[in-house]
N, C-alpha and C positions, 0 to 999 in steps of 0.2 A: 504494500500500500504506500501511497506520497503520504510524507507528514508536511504539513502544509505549517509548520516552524522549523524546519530542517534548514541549516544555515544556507545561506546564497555562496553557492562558487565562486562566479564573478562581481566584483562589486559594480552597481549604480553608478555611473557615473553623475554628477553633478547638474553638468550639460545635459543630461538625457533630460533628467528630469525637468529641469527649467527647458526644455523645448517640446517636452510634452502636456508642461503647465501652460503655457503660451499657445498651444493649438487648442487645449480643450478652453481657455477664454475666449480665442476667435470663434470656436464654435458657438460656445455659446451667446457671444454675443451675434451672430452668423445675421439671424434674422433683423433686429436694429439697425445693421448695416446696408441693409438691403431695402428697408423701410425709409432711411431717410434718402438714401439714392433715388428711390423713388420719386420722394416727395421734392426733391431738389429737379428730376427730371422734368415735374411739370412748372417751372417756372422757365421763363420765355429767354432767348439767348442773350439779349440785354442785360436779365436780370442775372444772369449763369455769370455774364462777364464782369460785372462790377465787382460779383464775389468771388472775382479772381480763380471761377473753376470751367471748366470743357468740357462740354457735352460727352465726348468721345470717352472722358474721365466718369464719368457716370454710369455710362452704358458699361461699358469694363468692369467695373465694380460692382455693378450690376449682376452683370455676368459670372463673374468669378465667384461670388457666393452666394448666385441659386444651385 
């Protein structure tokens, strides 16, 4: 049988962890990202460009975490 306290062979590295900590935040934050993308989508290119962001920046981001 596994005994599920039987010491670790290799250790954790540090890095693992803090890069596994930092993806399950983006996940979680995954959908708020994607919601204000949105909502920034529908303001008009005028207003995109005063607040200094690109359409193209949006759709992408967008994109990337649906």
């Amino acid at each position: 049988m596994l005994d599920s306290n039987s010491p670790r062979k290799t250790p954790v590295k540090a890095s693992s962890v803090l890069l596994f900590d930092r993806a399950m935040r983006l996940h979680a934050i995954r959908s708020s990202i994607v919601r204000a993308a949105q909502e920034l989508n529908r303001l008009s290119d005028q207003e995109l460009a005063d607040l200094g962001i690109n359409r193209s920046d949006i759709d992408q981001t967008i994109e990337r975490y649906i």
